[in-house]
C-alpha positions as CSV (number, residue, x, y, z in Angstrom):
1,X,10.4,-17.2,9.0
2,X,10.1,-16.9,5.1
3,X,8.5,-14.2,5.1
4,X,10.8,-12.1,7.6
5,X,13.9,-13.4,5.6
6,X,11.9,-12.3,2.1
7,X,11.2,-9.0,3.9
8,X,14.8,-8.4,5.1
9,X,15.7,-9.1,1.7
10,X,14.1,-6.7,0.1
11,X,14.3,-3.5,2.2
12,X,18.1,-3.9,1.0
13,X,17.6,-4.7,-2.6
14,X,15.3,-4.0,-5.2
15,X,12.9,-6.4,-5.7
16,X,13.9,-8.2,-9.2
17,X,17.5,-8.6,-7.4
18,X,16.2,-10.9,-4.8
19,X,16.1,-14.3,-5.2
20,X,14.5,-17.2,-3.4
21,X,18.4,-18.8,-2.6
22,X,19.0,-15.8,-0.7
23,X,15.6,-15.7,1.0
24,X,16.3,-19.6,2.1
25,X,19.3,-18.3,3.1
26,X,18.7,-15.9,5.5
27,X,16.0,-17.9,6.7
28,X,18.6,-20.9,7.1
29,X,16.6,-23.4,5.3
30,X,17.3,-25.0,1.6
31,X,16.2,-23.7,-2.0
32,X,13.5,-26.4,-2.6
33,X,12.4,-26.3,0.8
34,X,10.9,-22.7,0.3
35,X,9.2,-24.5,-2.5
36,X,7.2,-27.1,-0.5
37,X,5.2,-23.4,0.9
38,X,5.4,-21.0,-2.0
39,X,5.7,-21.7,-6.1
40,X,6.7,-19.1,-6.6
41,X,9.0,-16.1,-5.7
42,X,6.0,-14.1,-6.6
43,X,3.4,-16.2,-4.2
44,X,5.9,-15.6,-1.2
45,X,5.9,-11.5,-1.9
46,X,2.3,-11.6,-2.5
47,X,1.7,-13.2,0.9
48,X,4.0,-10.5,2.5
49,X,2.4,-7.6,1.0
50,X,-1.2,-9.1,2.7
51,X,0.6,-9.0,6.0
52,X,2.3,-6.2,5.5
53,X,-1.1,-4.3,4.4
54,X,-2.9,-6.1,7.5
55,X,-0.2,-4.3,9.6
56,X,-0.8,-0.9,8.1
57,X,-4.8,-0.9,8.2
58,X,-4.3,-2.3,11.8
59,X,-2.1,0.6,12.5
60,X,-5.0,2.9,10.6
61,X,-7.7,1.3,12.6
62,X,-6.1,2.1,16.0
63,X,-5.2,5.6,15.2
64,X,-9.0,6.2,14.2
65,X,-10.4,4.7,17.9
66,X,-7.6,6.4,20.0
67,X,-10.2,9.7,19.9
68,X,-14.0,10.4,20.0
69,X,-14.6,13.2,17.9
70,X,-15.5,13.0,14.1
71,X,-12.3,13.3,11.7
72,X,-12.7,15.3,9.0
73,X,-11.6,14.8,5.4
74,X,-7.9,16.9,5.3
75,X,-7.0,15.2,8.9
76,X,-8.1,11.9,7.3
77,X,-6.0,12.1,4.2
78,X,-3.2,13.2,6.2
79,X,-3.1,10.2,8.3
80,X,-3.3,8.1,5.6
81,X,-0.8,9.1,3.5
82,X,1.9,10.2,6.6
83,X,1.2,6.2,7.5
84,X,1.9,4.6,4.0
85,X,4.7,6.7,3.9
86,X,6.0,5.5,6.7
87,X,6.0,1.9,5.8
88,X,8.3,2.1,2.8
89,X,8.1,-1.7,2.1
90,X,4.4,-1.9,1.8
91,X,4.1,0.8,-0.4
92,X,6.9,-0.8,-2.9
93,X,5.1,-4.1,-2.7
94,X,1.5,-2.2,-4.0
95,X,3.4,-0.5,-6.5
96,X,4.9,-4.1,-7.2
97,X,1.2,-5.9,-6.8
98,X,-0.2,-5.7,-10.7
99,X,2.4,-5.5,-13.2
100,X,5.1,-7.9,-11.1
101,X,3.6,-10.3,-8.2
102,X,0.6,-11.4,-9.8
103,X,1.8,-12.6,-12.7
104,X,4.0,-16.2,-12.5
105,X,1.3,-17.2,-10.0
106,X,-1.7,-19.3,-10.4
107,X,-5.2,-17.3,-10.6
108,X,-6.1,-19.2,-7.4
109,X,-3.2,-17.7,-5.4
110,X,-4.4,-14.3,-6.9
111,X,-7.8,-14.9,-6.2
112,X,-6.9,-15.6,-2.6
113,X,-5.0,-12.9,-2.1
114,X,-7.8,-10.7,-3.9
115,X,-10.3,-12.0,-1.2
116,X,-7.8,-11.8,1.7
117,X,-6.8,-7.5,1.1
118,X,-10.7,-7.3,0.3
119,X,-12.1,-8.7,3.9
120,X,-9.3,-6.8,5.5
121,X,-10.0,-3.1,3.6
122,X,-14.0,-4.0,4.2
123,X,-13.1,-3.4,7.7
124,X,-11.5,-0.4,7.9
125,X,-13.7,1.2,5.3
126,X,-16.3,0.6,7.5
127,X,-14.6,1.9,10.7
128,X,-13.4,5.0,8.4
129,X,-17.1,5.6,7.4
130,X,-18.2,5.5,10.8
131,X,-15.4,8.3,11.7
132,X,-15.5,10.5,8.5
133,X,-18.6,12.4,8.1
134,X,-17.2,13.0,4.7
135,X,-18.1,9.1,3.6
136,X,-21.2,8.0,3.3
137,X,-22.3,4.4,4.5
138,X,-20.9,2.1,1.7
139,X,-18.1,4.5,0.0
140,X,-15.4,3.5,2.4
141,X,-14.2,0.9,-0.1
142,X,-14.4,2.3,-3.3
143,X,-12.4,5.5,-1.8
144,X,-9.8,3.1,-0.4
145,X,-9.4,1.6,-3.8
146,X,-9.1,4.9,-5.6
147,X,-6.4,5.3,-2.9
148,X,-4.4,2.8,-3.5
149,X,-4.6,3.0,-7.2
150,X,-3.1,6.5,-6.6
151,X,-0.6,5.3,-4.7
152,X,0.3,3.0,-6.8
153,X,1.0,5.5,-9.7
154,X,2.3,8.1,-7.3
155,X,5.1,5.9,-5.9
156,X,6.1,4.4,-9.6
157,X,6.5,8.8,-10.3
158,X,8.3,9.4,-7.4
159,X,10.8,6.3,-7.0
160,X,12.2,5.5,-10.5
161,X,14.9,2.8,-10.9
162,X,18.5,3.9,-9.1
163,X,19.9,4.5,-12.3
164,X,17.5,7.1,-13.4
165,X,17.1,8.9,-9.5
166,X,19.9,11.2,-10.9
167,X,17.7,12.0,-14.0
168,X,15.0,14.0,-11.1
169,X,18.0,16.1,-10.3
170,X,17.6,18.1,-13.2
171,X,16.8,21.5,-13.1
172,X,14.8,21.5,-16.5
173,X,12.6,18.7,-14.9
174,X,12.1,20.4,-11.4
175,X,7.8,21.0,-12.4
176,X,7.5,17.2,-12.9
177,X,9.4,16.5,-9.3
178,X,6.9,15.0,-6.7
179,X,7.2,13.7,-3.3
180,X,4.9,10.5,-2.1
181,X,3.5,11.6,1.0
182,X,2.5,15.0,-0.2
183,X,0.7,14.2,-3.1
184,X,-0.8,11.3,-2.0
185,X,-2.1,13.0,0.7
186,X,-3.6,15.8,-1.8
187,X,-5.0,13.1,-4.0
188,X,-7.0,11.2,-0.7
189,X,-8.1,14.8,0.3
190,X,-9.3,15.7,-3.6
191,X,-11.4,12.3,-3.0
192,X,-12.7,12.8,0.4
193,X,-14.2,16.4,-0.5
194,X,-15.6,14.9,-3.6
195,X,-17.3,11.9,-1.8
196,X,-18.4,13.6,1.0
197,X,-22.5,14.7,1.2
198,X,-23.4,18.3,0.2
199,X,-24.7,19.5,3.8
200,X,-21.2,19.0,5.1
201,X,-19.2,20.3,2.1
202,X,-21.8,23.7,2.1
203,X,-21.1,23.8,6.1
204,X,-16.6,23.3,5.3
């Protein structure tokens, strides 16, 4: 319930304009009461962005079994970053995850929440390197954090704060213009060809 009413909240608000009267709110229960399961404003969002990740890597997972055949590295990165894309609030919260939601919470919550994205990317890594001939047994991990260390600085390019989105407008500017999906999708291709063995880049 909190975390559906902390979720509603911020798909229509940025994050710093939320509060957690107007998450008890929507989820019709009382300030303090929100308190007796979270500390924090930053420990609810936290917990949200390990759902919402858990969502998105399910999402991943079942797109990777739905066929047989081996996916290469470009049709890999493409599904990646066309599926981040997609889910808007979970790639706000990553953006959010290091300089915002882990700090006013205690290094125990962090270190829970560390543990709790880790065991859920182990798993798709491993499906991915199963399915990619392009990563090798034990790289599944370190490409997904280079992944979403890029996103992370990709969506902070390419979504400033309202009142500078006019700023992108600008003609003189137009070089330093990105778009999310597109580049993120370049980026996790860069890495896949860079990871993957040399018999199957000399046979690309």
């Amino acid at each position: 319930m909190l975390l559906c009413a902390a979720a509603e909240a911020f798909d229509e608000m940025p994050y710093n304009a939320v509060t957690v009267a107007d998450i008890a709110r929507r989820a019709n229960l009382a300030k303090g009461t929100v308190y007796l399961y979270f500390a924090t404003k930053e420990e609810l969002f936290l917990q949200l962005a390990l759902e919402q990740l858990g969502e998105w890597l399910g999402e991943v997972e079942a797109a990777l079994t739905s066929e047989a055949a081996p996916v290469d590295a470009e049709a890999l990165a493409e599904l990646l970053a066309r599926s981040l894309a997609g889910r808007v609030r979970l790639a706000r919260l990553l953006a959010l995850q290091h300089a915002v939601l882990e700090h006013n919470v205690a290094p125990a919550v962090v270190l829970a929440w560390r543990r709790g994205m880790l065991q859920q990317m182990l798993q798709t890594a491993a499906l991915l390197e199963r399915r990619c001939p392009a990563l090798r047994a034990g790289e599944g991990l370190r490409f997904f954090l280079h992944l979403h260390a890029a996103a992370v600085g990709l969506h902070q390019m390419t979504h400033p704060a309202p009142e500078l989105a006019a700023t992108l407008t600008c003609p003189t500017i137009g070089p330093l213009r990105l778009d999310f999906a597109a580049a993120l999708q370049a980026h996790a291709a860069a890495l896949l060809r860079g990871l993957q063995p040399d018999e199957v880049a000399r046979s690309e």
